[in-house]
LUMMI-573262 format. One record per residue (C-alpha): residue number from 1; residue in one letter; chain; x, y, z. Coordinates in steps of 0.001 Angstrom, whole numbers, plus 524288, in hexadecimal, padded with zeros to 5 digits. Layout:
BEGIN
 num residuo cadena  east north    up
 NUM       A      A     X     Y     Z
...
***
This chain:
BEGIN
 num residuo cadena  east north    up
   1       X      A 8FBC4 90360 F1D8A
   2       X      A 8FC56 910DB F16F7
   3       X      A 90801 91645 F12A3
   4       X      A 90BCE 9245A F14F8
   5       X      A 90BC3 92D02 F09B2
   6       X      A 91804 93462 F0765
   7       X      A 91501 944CD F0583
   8       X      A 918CE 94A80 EFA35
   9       X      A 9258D 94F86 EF7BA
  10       X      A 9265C 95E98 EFA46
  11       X      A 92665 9670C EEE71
  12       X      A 92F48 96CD5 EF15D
  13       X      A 93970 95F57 EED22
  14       X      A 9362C 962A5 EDF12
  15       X      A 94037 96B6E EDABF
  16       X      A 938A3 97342 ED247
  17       X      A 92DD5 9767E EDB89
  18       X      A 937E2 97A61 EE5AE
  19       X      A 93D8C 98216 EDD15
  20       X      A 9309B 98A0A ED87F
  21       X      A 92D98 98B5B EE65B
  22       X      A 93878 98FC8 EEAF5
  23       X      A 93848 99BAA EDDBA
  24       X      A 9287B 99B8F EE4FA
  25       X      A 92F33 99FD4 EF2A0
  26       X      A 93806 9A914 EEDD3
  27       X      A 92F76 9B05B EE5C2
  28       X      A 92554 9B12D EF137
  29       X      A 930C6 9B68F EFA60
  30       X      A 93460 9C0A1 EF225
  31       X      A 926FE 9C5D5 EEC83
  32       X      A 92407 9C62D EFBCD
  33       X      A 92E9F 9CFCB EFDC7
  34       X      A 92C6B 9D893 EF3D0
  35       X      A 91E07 9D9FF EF641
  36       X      A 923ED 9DF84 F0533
  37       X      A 92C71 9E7A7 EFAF5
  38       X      A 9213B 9EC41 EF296
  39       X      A 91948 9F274 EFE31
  40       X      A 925DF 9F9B7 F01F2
  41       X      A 9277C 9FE05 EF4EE
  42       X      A 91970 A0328 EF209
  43       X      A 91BFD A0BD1 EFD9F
  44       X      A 9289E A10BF EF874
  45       X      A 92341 A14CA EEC90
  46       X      A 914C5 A18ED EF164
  47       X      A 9154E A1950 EFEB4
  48       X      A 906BB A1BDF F033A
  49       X      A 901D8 A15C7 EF75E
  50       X      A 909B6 A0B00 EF8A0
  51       X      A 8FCA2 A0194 EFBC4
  52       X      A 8F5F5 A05F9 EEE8D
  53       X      A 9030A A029F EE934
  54       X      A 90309 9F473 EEDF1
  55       X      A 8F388 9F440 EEBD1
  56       X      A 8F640 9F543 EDE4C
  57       X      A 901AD 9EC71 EDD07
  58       X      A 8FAED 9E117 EE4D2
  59       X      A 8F00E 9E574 EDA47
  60       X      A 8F96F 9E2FA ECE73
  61       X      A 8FED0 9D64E ED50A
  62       X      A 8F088 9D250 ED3C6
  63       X      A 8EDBC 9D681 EC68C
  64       X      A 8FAFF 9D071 EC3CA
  65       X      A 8F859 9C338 EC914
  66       X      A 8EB24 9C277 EC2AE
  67       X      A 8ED12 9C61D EB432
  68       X      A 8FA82 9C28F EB323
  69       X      A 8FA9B 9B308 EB71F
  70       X      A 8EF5D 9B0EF EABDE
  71       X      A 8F6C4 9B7F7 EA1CC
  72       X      A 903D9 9B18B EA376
  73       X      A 8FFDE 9A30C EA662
  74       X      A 8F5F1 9A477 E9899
  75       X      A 9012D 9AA7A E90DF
  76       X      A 90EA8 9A53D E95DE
  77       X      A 908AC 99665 E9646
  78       X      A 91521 992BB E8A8C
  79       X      A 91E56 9995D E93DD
  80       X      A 925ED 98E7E E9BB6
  81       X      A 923CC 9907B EAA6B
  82       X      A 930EA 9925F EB04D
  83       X      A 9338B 99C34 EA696
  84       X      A 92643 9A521 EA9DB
  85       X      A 9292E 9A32C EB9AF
  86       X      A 935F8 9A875 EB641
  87       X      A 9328B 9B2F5 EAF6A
  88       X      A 929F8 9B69C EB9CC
  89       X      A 931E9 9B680 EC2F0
  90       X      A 93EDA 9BECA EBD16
  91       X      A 93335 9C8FA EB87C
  92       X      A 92FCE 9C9CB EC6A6
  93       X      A 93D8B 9CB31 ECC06
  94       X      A 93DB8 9D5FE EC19D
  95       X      A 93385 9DD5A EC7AB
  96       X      A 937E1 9DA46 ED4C8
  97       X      A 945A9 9E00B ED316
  98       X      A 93F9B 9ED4A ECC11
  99       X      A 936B2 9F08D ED799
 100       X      A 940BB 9F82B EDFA2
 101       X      A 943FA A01E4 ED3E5
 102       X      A 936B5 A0574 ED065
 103       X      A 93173 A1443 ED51E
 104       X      A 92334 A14B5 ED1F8
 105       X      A 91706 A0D97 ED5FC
 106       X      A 9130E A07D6 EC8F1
 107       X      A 920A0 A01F8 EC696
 108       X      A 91E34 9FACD ED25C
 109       X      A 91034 9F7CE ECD13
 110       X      A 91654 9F273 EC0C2
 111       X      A 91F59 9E8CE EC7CC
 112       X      A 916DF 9E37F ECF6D
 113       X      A 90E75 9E057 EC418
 114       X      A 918CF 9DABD EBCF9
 115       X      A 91C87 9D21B EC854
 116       X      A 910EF 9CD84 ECAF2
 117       X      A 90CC3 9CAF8 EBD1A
 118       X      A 91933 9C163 EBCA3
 119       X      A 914AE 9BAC5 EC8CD
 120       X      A 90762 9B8CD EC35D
 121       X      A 91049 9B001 EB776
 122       X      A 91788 9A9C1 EC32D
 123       X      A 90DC0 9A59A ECCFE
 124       X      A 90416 99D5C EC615
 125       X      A 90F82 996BA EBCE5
 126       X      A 91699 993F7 EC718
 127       X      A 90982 98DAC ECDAA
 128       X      A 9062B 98627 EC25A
 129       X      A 914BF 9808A EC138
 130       X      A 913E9 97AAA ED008
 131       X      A 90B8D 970A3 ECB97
 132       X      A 9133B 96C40 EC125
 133       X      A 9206F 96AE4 EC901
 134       X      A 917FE 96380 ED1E9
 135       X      A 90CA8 95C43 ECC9E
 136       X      A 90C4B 952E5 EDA37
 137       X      A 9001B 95A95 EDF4B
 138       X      A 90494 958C1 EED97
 139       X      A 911C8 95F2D EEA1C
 140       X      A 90BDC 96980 EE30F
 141       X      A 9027F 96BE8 EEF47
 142       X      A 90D17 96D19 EF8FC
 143       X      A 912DB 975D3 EEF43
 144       X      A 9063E 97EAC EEF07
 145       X      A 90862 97E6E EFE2D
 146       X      A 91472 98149 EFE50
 147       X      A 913D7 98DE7 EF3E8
 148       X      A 90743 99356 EFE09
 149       X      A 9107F 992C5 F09AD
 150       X      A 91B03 99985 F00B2
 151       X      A 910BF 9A491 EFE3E
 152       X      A 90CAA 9A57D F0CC7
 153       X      A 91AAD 9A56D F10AA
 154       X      A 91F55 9B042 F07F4
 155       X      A 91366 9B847 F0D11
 156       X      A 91A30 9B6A7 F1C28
 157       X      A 92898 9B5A1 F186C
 158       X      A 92995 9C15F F0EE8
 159       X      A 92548 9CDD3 F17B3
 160       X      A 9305C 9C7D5 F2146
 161       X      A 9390E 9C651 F1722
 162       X      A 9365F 9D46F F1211
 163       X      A 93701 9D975 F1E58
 164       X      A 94589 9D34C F20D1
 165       X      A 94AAF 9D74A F12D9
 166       X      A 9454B 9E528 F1524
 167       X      A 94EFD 9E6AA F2308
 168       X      A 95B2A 9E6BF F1868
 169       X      A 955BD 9EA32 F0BB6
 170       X      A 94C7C 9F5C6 F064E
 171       X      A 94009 9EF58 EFF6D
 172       X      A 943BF 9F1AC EF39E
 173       X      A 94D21 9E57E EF49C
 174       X      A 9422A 9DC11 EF6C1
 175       X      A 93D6B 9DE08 EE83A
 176       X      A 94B54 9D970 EE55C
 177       X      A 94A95 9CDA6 EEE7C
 178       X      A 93D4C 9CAF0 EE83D
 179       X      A 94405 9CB6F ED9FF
 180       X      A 94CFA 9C240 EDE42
 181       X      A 943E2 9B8D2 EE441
 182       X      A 93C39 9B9D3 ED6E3
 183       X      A 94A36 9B61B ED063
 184       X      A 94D00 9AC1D ED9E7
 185       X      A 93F7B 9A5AC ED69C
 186       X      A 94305 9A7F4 EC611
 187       X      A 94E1F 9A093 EC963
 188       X      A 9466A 9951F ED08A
 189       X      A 93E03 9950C EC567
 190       X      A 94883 99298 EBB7D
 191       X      A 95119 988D8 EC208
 192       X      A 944B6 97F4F EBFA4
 193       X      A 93BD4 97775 EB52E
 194       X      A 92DE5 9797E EB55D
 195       X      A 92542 96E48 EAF90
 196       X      A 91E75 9746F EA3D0
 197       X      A 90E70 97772 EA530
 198       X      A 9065B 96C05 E9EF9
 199       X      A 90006 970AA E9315
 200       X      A 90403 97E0D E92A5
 201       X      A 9059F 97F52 E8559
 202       X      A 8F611 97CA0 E81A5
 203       X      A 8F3DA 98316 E8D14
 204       X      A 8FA24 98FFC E85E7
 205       X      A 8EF89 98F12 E7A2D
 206       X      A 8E692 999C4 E774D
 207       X      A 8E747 9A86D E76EF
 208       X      A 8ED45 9AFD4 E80AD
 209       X      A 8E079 9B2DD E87F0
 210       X      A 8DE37 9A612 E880A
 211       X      A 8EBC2 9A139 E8E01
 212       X      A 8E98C 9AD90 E9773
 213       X      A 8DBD3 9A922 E9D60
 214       X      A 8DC75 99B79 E9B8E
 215       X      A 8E274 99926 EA8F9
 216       X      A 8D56E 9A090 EADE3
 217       X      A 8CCBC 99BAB EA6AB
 218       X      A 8D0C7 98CF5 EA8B5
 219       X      A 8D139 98FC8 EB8D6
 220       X      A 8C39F 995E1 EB7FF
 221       X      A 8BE8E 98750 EB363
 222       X      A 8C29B 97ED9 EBF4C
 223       X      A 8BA33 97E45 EC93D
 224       X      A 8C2C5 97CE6 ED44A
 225       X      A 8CCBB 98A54 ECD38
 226       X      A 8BEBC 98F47 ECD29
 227       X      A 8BD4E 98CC6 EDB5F
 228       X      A 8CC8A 990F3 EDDB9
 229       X      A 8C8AB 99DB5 ED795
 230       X      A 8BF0A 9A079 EE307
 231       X      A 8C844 99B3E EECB0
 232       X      A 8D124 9A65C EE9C5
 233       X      A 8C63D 9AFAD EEB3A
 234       X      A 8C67D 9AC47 EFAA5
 235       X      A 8D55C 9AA55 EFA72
 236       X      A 8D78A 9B8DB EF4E9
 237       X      A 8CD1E 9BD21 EFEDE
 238       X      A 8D2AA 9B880 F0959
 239       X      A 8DFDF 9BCF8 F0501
 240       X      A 8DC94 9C8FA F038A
 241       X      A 8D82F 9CAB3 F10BC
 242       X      A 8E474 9C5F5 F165F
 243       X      A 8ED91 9CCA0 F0E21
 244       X      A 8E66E 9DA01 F0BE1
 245       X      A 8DF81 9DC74 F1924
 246       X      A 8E920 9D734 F23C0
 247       X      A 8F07C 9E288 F2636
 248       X      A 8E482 9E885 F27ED
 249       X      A 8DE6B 9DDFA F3149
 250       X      A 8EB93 9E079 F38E3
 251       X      A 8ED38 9EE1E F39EB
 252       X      A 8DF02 9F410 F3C44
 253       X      A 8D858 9E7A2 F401A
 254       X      A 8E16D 9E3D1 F4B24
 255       X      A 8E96B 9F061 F4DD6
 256       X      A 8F67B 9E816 F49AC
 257       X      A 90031 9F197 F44D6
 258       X      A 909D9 9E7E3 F4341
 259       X      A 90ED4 9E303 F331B
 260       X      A 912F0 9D71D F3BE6
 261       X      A 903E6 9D53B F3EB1
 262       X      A 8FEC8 9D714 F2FAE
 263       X      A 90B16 9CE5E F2B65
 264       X      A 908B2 9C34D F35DC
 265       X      A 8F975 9C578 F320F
 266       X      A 8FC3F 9C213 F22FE
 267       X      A 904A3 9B77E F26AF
 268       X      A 8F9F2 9AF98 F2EF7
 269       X      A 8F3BC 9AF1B F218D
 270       X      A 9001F 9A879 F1B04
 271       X      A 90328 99E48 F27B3
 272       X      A 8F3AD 999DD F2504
 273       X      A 8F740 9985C F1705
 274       X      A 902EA 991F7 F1787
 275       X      A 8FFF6 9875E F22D6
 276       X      A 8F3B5 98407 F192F
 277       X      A 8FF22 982EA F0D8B
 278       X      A 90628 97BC4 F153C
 279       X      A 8F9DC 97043 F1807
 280       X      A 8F4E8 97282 F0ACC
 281       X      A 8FAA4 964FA F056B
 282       X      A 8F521 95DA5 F0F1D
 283       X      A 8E5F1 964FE F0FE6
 284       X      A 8E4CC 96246 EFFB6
 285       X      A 8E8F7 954DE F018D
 286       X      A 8DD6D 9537B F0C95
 287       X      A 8D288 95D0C F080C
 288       X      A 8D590 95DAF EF6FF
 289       X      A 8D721 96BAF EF05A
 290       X      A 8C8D5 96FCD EF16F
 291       X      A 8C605 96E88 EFF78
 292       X      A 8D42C 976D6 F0212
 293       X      A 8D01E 97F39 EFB6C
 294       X      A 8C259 982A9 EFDC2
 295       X      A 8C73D 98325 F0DCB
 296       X      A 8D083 98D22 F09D4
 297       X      A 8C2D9 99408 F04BF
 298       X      A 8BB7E 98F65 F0E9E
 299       X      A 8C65B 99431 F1B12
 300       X      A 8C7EE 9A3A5 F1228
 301       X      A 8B9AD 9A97B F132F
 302       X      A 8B9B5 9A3E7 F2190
 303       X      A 8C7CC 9AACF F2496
 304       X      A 8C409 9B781 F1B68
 305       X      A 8B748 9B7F4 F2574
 306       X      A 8C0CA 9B665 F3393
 307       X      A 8C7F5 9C19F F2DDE
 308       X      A 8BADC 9C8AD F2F89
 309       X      A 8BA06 9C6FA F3E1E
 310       X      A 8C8E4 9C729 F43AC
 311       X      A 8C996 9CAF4 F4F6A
 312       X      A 8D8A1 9CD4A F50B6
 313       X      A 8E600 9CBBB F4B6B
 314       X      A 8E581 9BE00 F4FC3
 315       X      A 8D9AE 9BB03 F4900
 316       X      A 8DEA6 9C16D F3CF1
 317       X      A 8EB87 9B6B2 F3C87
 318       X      A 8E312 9A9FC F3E82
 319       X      A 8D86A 9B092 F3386
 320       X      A 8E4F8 9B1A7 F2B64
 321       X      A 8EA5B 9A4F9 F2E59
 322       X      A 8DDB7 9A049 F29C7
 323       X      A 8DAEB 9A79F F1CC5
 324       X      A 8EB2D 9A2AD F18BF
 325       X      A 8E6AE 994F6 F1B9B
 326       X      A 8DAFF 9976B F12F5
 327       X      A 8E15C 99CD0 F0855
 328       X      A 8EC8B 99303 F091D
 329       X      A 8E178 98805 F0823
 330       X      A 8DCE5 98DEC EFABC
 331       X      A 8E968 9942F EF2E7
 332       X      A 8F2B9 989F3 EF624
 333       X      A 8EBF6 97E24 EEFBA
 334       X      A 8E7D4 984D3 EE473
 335       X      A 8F2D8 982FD EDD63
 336       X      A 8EEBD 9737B EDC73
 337       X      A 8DF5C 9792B ED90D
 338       X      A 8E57E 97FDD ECD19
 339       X      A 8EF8F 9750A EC854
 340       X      A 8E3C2 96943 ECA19
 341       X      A 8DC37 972BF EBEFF
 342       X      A 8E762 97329 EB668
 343       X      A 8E729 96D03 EA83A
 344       X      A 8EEFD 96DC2 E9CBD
 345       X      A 8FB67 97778 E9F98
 346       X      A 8F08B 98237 EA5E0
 347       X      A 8F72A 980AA EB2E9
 348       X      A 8FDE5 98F39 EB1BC
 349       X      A 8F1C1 99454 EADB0
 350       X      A 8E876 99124 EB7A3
 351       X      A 8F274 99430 EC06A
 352       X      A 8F2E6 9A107 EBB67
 353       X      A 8E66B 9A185 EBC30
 354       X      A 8E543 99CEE EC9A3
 355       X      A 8EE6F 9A8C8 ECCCB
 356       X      A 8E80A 9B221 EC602
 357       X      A 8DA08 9AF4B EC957
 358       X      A 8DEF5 9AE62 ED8A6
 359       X      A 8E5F9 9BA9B ED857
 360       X      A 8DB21 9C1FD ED41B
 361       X      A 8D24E 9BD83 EDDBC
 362       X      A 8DBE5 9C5B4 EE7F1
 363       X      A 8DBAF 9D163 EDE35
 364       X      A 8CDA3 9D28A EE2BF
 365       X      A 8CF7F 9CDEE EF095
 366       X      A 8DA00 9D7D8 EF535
 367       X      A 8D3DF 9E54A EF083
 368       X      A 8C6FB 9DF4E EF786
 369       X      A 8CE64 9DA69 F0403
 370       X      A 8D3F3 9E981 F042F
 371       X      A 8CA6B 9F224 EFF68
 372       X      A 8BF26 9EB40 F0690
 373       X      A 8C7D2 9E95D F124C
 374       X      A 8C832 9F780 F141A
 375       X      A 8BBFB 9FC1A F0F81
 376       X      A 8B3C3 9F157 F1741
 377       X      A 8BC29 9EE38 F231D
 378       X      A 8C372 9E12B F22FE
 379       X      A 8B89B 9DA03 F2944
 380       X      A 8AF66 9DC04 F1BAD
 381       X      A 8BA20 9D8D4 F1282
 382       X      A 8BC85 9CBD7 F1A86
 383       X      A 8AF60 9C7DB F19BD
 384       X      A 8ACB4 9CBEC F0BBB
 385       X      A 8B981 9C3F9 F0928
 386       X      A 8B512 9B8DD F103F
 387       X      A 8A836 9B922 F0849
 388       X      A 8B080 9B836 EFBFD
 389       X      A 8B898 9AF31 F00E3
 390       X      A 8AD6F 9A671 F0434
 391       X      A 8A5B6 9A774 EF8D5
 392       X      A 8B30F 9A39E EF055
 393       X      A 8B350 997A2 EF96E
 394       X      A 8A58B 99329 EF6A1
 395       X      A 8A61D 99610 EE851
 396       X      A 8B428 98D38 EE7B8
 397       X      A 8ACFC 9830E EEE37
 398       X      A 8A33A 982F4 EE4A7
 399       X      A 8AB26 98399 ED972
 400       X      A 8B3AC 97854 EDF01
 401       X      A 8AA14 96F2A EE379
 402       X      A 8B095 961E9 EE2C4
 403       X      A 8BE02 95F3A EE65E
 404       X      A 8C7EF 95C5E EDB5E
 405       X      A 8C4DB 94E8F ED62A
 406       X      A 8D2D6 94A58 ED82E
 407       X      A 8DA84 951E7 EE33C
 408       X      A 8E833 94E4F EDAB4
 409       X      A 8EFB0 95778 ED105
 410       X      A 8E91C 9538A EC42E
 411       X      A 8F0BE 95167 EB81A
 412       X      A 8EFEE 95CBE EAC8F
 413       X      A 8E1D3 95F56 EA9AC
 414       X      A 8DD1C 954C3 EB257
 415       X      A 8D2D8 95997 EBCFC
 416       X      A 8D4E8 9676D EB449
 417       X      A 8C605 96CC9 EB6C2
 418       X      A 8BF2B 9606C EBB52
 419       X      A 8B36D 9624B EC5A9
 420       X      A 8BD1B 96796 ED0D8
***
């Protein structure tokens, strides 16, 4: 007679995690209304310029997300964790509060810099401290799970919430609510204990060049980062052509005039990645990391090549819906791809460089996406993404040729840059 098996607890029971998540949500929330803020505010201060002005801030946010995460995880490894997400955090409500006084472009520029610079220090420690608050690997999946549907969700709730807030208040105030949410999450942050990193003390030998590229250099040996790496080639590909060309599909594709259209449009991409989140538990507990993974680059290319032949608004939302499950399939298990590799306190770093190395793959997708998009038509750029997308899958796949020899959350160093 077999007995049932009890599912885990939810990790959201541990106090700490809840607690991190909930500083997560917050965050989210308020970053998503100040980036409705920021587009106002380019305009006020450049009006018809105000695209090149948030070209070149996305741009920064980029360059931010890719040197900065490196740098700080090699040289702030001594730093105790609470204390650096902290630290992040009141420097962001800093910057958040002082964008309604500035008066020129480049102030603006600067901010945004800064900000972002001090959420490339908060991301990946944050990441890397998951695990550790909750080394059951089923916990820490649902976890994963539940931080994509958090991401999705602030993509759909925050325009609404922006749009609400802006009825009463100018946008200037939702800087202020952002600053808050950024004090709110400080304050999450420091009403908890965070386990300390394994190791992170040897892992903090060497020169500073050293500590800075180590993170790198360590992900670049794993076969299965390796075949991450190209995964996030198709993921950025794909996101780019959601995020940088729907308006565009929208508007002179389909004649749709309508923000309501280019808004519901985006969101078909988030539903697709959040039901995906949402079964992601239960799919790596049937098919193992590799084989979710390489169907997340397997479903991309073939999405990326619909987009090529839509034949209506309709066709546009289930493409969408498809290309969110995709990308759900690939960015929210990799979290457990990165931690599996980790060995002797180098958890931040690879995190940082898993960050890093990710972000940059979009800081080459969205110019392309764009520039191609208008120079080519949107039907080239879909198929040249597809072919990139497609080519990143094979290469994964043959990077990553054998599943992980034990689908369980290995101890420190164990299963660290095995065969898998």
């Amino acid at each position: 007679m077999s007995v049932a098996v009890a599912p885990p607890a939810s990790p959201l029971r541990d106090r700490t995690y809840r607690r991190l998540f909930t500083a997560q949500v917050v965050a989210l929330l308020g970053t998503g209304l100040a980036t409705v803020a920021l587009s106002l505010l380019a305009y006020d201060l450049a009006e018809r310029d105000a695209g090149v002005v948030l070209g070149v801030a996305l741009a920064l946010k980029m360059v931010a997300y890719v040197v900065v995460a490196p740098v700080v995880a090699g040289l702030f490894q001594r730093v105790e964790r609470r204390r650096l997400l902290i630290a992040a955090d009141l420097t962001r409500a800093a910057c958040a509060f002082a964008m309604p006084f500035v008066t020129h472009v480049w102030q603006v520029l600067v901010l945004i810099f800064v900000l972002n610079a001090c959420s490339a220090a908060f991301t990946p420690t944050f990441q890397a401290a998951i695990p550790d608050v909750l080394p059951d690997e089923e916990r820490y999946t649902r976890a994963l799970s539940l931080s994509r549907v958090a991401y999705e969700l602030e993509n759909l709730v925050s325009p609404a919430l922006a749009a609400a807030a802006l009825l009463v208040v100018s946008f200037h105030a939702l800087f202020a609510i952002n600053g808050i949410a950024f004090l709110c999450s400080a304050a999450l942050v420091g009403s908890i204990r965070l386990p300390a990193a394994a190791g992170a003390a040897r892992s903090a030998a060497g020169s500073g060049w050293e500590r800075v590229s180590s993170g790198t250099r360590r992900y670049l040996r794993v076969p299965r980062l390796r075949a991450l790496l190209a995964l996030d080639v198709a993921v950025a590909s794909a996101s780019a052509m959601v995020i940088v060309n729907t308006v565009v599909f929208v508007r002179d594709h389909f004649g749709r005039s309508s923000d309501v259209d280019v808004a519901i449009a985006l969101g078909a991409a988030g539903v697709g990645s959040m039901a995906a989140a949402l079964l992601m538990p239960r799919a790596l507990r049937l098919l193992g990391d590799r084989a979710t993974l390489l169907a997340g680059g397997a479903v991309l290319p073939v999405g990326l090549a619909l987009s090529a032949t839509l034949s209506g608004y309709g066709a546009l939302l289930a493409v969408w819906v498809l290309l969110g499950i995709g990308l759900a399939l690939i960015e929210t298990p990799s979290g457990r791809l990165v931690q599996r590799s980790v060995s002797d306190g180098d958890g931040p770093a690879l995190f940082a460089a898993q960050f890093s190395l990710s972000h940059a793959c979009w800081l080459v997708t969205y110019p392309v996406a764009g520039v191609l998009g208008s120079v080519l038509g949107l039907d080239a750029v879909a198929w040249i993404l597809a072919g990139v997308a497609a080519v990143a899958a094979v290469i994964a796949a043959r990077l990553w040729r054998h599943p992980t020899v034990a689908e369980r959350m290995p101890s420190r160093g164990a299963d660290a840059v095995g065969p898998a």
